[in-house]
C-alpha positions in Angstrom: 0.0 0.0 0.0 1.3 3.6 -1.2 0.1 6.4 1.3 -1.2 9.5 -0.6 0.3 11.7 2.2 3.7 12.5 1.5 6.3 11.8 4.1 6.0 14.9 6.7 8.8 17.1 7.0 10.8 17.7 10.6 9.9 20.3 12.6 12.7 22.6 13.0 13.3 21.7 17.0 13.8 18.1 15.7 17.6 17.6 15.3 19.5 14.4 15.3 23.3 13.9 15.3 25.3 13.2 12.2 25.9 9.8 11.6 30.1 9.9 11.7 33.0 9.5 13.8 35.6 7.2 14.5 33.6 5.0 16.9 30.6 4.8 14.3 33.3 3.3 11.3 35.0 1.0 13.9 31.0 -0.6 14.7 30.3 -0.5 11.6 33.0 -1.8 10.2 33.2 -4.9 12.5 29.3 -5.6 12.4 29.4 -5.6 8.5 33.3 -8.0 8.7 31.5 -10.6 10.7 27.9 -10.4 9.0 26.4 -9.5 11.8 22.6 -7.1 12.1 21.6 -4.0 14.2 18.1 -3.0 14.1 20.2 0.6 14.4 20.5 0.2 10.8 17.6 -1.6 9.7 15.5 0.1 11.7 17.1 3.2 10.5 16.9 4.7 13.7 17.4 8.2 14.4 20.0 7.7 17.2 22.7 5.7 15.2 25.0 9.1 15.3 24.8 9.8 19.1 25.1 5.3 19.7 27.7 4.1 17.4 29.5 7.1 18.3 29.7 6.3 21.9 30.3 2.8 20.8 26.9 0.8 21.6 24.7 -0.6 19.3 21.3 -2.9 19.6 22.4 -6.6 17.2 20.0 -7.7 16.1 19.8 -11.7 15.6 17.9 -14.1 13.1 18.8 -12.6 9.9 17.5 -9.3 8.9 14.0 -10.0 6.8 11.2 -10.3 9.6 7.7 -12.6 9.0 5.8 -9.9 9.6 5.2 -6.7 7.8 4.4 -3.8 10.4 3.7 -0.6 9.0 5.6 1.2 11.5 8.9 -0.8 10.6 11.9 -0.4 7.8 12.9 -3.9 8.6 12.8 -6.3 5.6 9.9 -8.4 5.5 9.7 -11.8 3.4 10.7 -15.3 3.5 13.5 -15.2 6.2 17.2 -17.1 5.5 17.9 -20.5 7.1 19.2 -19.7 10.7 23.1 -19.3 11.1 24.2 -21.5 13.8 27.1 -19.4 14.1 25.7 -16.3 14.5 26.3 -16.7 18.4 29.7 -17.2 18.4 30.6 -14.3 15.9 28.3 -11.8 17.6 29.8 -12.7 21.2 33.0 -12.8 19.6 32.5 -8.6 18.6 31.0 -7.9 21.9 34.3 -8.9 23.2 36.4 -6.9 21.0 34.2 -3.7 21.1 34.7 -3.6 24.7 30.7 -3.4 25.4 29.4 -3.3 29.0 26.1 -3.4 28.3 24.3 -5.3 25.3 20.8 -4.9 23.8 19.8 -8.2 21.2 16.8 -7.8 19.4 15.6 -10.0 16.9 13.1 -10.1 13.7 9.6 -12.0 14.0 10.4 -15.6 13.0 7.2 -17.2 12.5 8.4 -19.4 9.9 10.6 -21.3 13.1 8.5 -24.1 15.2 8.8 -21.8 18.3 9.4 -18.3 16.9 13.6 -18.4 17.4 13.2 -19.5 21.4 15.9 -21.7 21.8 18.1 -19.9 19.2 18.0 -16.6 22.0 18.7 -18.4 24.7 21.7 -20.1 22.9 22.6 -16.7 21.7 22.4 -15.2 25.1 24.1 -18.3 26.5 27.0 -17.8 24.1 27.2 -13.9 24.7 27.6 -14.4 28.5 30.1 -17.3 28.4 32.8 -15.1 26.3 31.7 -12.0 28.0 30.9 -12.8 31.4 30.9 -9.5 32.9 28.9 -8.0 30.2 25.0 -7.6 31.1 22.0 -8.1 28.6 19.2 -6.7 27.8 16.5 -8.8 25.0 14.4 -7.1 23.1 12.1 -10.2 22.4 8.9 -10.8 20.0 5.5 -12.0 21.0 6.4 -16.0 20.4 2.9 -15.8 19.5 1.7 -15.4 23.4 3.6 -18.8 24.3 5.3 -18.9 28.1 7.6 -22.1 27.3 9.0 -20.4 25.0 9.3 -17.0 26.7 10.4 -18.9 29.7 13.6 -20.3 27.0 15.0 -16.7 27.0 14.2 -15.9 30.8 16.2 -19.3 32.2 19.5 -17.9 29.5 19.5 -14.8 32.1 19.8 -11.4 30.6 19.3 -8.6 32.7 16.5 -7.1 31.2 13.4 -8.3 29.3 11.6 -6.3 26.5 8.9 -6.7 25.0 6.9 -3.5 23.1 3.5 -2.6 22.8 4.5 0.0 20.3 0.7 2.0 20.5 -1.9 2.3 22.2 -4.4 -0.3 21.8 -6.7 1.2 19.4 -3.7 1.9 17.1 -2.5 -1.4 17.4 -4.7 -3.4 14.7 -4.2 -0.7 12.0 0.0 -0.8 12.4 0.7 -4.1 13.7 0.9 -7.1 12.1 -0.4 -10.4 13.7 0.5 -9.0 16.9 -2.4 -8.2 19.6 -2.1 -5.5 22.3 -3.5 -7.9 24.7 -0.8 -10.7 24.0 1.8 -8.0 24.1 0.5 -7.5 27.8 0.5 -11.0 28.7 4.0 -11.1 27.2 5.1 -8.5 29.7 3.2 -9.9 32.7 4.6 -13.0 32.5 7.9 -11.6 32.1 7.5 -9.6 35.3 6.0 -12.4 37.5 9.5 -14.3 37.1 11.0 -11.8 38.8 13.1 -10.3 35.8 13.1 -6.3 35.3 10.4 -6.3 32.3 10.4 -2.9 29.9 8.3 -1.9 27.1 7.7 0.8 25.1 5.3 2.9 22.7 5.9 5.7 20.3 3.7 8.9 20.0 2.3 10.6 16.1 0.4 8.2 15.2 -2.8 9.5 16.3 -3.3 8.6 19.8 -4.8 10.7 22.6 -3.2 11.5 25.9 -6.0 9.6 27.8 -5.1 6.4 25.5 -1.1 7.1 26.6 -2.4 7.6 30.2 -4.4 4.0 30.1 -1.1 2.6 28.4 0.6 3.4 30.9 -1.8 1.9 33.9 -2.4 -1.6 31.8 1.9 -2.0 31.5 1.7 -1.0 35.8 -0.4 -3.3 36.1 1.4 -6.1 33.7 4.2 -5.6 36.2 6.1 -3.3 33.7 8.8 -1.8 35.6 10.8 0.2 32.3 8.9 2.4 29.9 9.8 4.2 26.5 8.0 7.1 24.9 9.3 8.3 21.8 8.3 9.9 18.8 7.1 7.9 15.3 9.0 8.9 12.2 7.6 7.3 9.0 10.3 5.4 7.0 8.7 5.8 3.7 5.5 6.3 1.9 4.6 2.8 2.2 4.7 2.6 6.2 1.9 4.8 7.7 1.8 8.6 7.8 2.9 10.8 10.9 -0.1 12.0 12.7 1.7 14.9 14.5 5.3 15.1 15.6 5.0 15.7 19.9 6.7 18.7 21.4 9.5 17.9 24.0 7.4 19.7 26.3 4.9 17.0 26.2 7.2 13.8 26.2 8.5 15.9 29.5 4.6 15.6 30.8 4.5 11.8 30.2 7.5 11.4 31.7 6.5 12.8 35.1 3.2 11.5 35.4 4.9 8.3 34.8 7.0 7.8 37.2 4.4 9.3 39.5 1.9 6.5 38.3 5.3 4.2 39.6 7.4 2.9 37.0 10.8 2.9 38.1 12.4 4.3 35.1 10.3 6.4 31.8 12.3 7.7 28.8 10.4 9.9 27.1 11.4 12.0 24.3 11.8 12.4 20.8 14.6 10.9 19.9 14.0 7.7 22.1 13.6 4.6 21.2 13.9 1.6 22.9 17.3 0.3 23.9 18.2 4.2 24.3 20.2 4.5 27.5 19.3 1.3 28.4 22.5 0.8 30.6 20.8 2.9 33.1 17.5 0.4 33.3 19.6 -2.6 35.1 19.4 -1.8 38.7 16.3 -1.1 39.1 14.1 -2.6 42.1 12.3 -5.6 41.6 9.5 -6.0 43.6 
């Protein structure tokens, strides 16, 4: 499907840094020498300057071309390659010569796979911890289509932090996401959170909502035992991926923000320019109740 809207221009308070620097070659460089994915650049993402700069980056694992076909997301979508069994090793392998602390995995939707990727994330997360063991993890996982055994794969590997995303608000969610369902995005998270693992989530603003749909976001993720959440703003990739509603003032991702923590999550970033696994090396203390 072809939008008839064109693709909205920035607003002039909407600046992103320059993808460049030494740091940004030397990631690049490596992740494209050992084959390896970041949803930084599939997903062209808008903070790739500021995070490859400082040396971080989200991998992103299963291949690059997702089951799905969201019309939020740049990522590929198609008949996804065989797995490669030694994607593991090679991505563990980088995180080791990059010097990373802190690691965000994310992967595509492989519904095409008998349990969506499960055992191939905890083996990745396995591997990652066993070369680096004083790195810490955080996954951004998929659905799995609701199931908790194979949730409960990625939870007994023992990253740090487990994400899951709503992406929108629940109305929202039919008319941008495919196959998935707000509600089994929730369960997702609850589960998550009743093993006793810091569970995070995130939406993104311009596509329409209204702040008392944000507002009820945010109490159904409290209540799912959500202890992490990200606001940012929705920046259409191309004409084919559905239009920009409004682009959100600072001033308002500052609101959401405040009434967030005051609802009780222990950590809300809420801006623009976020997006999920930004800053996410601050999101792996936080209390676990």
């Amino acid at each position: 499907m072809i939008w008839k809207e064109k693709v909205r221009r920035l607003p002039g308070w909407f600046r992103m840094e320059r993808p460049a620097g030494g740091n940004y070659s030397h990631l690049k460089n490596l992740s494209e020498k050992n084959n390896l994915h970041t949803i930084c650049k599939s997903g062209n993402c808008p903070n790739i300057g500021e995070c490859w700069n400082a040396g971080t980056a989200t991998f992103m694992i299963l291949g690059d071309i997702c089951t799905r076909a969201c019309k939020f997301c740049s990522v590929k979508t198609g008949k996804p390659m065989p797995v490669d069994r030694d994607e593991p090793r090679r991505l563990a392998e980088s995180i080791r010569t990059l010097g990373v602390k802190h690691c965000v995995l994310t992967s595509v939707d492989r519904d095409d796979l008998e349990d969506g990727g499960a055992s191939f994330w905890a083996q990745t997360v396995r591997t990652v911890k066993e070369v680096n063991p004083e790195v810490t993890l955080e996954t951004l996982i998929p659905d799995f289509r609701g199931r908790q055994d194979h949730i409960q794969q990625v939870i007994d590997a023992g990253p740090e932090v487990i994400s899951h995303n709503l992406e929108t608000v629940k109305r929202i969610t039919p008319r941008i996401r495919s196959l998935n369902r707000y509600e089994t995005s929730l369960d997702v998270v609850r589960y998550i959170s009743s093993k006793k693992v810091i569970s995070k989530s995130g939406i993104m603003l311009g596509l329409g909502e209204t702040r008392q749909e944000v507002l009820e976001t945010m109490d159904d993720l409290l209540e799912a035992g959500c202890k992490v959440m990200t606001i940012g703003q929705y920046l259409q990739p191309t004409l084919r991926h559905h239009p920009v509603s409004d682009y959100i003032r600072p001033r308002i991702f500052g609101e959401y923000k405040k009434i967030g923590q005051e609802k009780g999550f222990s950590f809300v970033e809420s801006s623009p320019l976020v997006r999920s696994s930004y800053h996410a090396e601050r999101h792996i203390n936080v209390p676990i109740k």
